[in-house]
N, C-alpha and C positions, 0 to 999 in steps of 0.2 A: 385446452390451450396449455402450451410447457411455459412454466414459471421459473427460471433459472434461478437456484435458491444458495447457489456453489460453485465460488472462484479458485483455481488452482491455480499456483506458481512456481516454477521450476527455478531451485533452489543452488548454491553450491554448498550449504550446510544447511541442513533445517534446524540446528537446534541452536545456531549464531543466528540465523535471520525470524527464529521466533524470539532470542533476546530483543533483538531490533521491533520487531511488532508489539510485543510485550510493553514495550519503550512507550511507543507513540498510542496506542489502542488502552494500554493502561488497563490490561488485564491478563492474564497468565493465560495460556493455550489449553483445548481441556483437553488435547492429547498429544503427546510427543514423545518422539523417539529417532532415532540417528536417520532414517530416512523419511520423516513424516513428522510436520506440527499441524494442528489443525485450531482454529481459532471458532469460536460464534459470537459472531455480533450481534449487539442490539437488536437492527433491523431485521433480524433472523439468516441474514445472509452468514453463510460460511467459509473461510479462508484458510486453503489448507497449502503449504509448503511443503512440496516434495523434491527429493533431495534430482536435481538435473542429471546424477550418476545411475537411479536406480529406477528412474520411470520407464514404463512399460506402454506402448510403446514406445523406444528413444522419440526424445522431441529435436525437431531440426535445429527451433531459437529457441533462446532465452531470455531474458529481462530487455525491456524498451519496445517489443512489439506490444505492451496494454498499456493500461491504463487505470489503478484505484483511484475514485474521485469520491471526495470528501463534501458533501457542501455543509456548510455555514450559514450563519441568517445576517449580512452584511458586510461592509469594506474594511472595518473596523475589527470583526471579525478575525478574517483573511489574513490582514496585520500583523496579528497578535500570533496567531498559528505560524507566518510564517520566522516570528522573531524567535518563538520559541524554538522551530523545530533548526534556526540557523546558529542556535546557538547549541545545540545538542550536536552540531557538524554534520547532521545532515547536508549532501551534495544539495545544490539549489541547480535547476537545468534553465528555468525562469524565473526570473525575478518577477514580483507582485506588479502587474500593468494589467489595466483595463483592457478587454475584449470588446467583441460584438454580445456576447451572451451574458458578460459580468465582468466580475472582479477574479482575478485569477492567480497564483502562481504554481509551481512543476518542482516535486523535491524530486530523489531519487533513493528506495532503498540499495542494501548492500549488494544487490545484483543488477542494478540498474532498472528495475521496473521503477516506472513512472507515478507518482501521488502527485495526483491535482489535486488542491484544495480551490473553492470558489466560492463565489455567493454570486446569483442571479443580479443581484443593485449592481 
């Protein structure tokens, strides 16, 4: 069975939008350079930025076709994430409203991909 263990994002700077990740993940990339940041998370999952000028092959889009989603252990939670992350001037694309699935809101990094943050409550 394939376990997808590596998210790529096409970038218009990788070495501004791993300041941006840097910001919110709250830990330095363990590798970067003008066309390439790559981050690893806790969860073991991998987050790599590459720069949208120099991927191979060209990508047709960019930011707003995904989705990084965060979860949280409650509404309270969610809250807090999103106060924070509105005050750092993070774009907000949704403000914090109850779902079918949970508690929810939609930031936007500096290319327009999409951060959900949620909690299932």
């Amino acid at each position: 069975m394939f376990n997808p263990d590596f998210v790529l994002l096409y970038v218009d700077s990788p070495t501004a939008s791993a300041m941006f990740y840097q910001s919110i993940l709250g830990h330095e990339p363990i590798e970067l350079s003008a066309t390439f940041a790559l981050f690893k998370l806790e969860s073991g999952l991998k987050l790599g930025l590459w720069s949208k000028h120099t991927v191979e092959p060209a990508a047709g889009t960019t930011g707003g076709g995904v989705e990084l989603a965060f979860l949280l252990q409650g509404r309270e939670a969610v809250q807090a994430q999103y106060e924070i992350w509105r005050k750092q001037g993070l774009a907000i694309a949704q403000e914090p409203t109850a779902m079918d699935f949970g508690y929810t809101f939609v930031a936007l990094d500096p290319d327009a991909h999409r951060l959900r943050v949620y909690s299932l409550e």
